[in-house]
C-alpha beads as a LAMMPS data file, in Angstrom:
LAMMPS data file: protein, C-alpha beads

86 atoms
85 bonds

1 atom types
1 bond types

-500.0 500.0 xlo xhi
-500.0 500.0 ylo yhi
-500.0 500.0 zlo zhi

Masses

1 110.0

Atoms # bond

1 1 1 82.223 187.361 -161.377
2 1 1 83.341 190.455 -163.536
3 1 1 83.852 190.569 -167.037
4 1 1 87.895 190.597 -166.686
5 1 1 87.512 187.073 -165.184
6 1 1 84.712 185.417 -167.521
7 1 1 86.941 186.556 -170.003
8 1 1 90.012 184.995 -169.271
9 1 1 88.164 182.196 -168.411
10 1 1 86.568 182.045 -171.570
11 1 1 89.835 182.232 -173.518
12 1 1 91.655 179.323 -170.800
13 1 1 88.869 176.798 -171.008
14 1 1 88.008 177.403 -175.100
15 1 1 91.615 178.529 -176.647
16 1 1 90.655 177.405 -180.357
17 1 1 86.897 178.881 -180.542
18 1 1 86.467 181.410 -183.046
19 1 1 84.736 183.745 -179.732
20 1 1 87.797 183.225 -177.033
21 1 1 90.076 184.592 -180.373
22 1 1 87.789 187.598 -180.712
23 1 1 88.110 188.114 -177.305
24 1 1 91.877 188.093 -177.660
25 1 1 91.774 190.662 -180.469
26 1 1 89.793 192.807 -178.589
27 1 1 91.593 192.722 -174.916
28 1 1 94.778 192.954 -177.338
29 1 1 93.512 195.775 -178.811
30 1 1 92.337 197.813 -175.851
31 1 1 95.814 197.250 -174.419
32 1 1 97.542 198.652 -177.204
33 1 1 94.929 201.110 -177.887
34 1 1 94.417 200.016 -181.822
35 1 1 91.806 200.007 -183.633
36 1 1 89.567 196.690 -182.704
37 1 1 85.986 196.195 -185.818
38 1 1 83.034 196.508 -183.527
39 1 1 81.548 194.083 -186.057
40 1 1 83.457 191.160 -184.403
41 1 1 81.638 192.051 -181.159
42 1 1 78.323 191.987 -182.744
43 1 1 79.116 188.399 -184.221
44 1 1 79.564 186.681 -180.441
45 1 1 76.521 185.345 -179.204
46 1 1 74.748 187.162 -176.685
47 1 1 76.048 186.386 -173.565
48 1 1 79.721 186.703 -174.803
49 1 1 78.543 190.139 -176.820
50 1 1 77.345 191.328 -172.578
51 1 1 80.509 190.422 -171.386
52 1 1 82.883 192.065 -173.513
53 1 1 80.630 195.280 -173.140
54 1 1 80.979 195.248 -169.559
55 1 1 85.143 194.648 -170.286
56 1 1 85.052 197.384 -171.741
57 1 1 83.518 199.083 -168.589
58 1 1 85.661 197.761 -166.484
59 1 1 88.417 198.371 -168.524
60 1 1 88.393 201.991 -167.700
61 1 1 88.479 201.296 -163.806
62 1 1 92.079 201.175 -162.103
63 1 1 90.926 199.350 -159.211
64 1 1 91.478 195.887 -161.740
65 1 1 94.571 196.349 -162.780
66 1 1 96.252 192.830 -161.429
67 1 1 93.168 191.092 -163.273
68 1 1 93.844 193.350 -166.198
69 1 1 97.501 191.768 -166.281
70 1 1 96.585 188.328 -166.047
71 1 1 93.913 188.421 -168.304
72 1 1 96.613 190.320 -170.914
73 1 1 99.015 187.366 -169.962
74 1 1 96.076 185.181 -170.997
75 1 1 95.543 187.292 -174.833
76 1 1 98.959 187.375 -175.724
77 1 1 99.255 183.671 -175.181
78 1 1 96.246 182.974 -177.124
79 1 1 97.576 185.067 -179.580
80 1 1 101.360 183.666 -179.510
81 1 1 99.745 179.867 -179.804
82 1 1 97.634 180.769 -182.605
83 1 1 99.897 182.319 -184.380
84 1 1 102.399 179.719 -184.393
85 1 1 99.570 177.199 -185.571
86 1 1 99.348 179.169 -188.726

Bonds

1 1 1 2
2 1 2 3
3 1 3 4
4 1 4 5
5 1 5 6
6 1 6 7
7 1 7 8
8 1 8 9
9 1 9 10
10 1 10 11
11 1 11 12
12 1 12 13
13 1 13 14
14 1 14 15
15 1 15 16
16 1 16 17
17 1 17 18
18 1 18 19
19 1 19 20
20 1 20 21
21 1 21 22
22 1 22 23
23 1 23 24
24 1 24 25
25 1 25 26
26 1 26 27
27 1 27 28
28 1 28 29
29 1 29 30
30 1 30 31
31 1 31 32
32 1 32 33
33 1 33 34
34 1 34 35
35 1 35 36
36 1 36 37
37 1 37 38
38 1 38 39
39 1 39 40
40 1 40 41
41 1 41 42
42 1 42 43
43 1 43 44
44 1 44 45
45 1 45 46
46 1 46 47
47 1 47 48
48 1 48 49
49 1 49 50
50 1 50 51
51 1 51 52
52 1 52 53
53 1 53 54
54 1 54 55
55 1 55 56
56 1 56 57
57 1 57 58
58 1 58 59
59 1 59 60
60 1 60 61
61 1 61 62
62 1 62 63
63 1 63 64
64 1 64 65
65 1 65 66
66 1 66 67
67 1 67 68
68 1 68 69
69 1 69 70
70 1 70 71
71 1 71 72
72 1 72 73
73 1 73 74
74 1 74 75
75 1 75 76
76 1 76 77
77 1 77 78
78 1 78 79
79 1 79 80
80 1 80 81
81 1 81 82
82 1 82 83
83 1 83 84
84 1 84 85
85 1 85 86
């Protein structure tokens, strides 16, 4: 399964863990190009540290743009919900 797709996964099935909002910041971030602290990445445990490297691969690569989409849909949902928690 690629990154894009563990990803979104991640953030569906685990909305309120503190690694699925990191993930959000960071597929936010690359989708808005702004500036995203490599020290959150560093902070997820291993696995989850693996897969947002390879994101960030396959970030790059055209060829997943409908999975880029939904997993954006995904972020900014996290991100909406959270926010209006606070």
């Amino acid at each position: 399964m690629k990154a894009i797709k563990k990803i979104r996964r991640q953030i569906i099935e685990h909305p309120d863990a503190r690694e699925s909002h990191t993930l959000v910041r960071l597929v936010l971030a690359l989708e808005s190009e702004q500036e995203f602290r490599l020290q959150e990445l560093y902070e997820l445990d291993h696995n989850l540290f693996r897969i947002a490297l390879d994101l960030l691969d396959e970030w790059r690569l055209d060829r997943y743009y409908t999975s880029k989409g939904q997993l954006l849909d995904i972020a900014m949902a996290a991100a909406e919900a959270r926010t209006g928690q606070a």
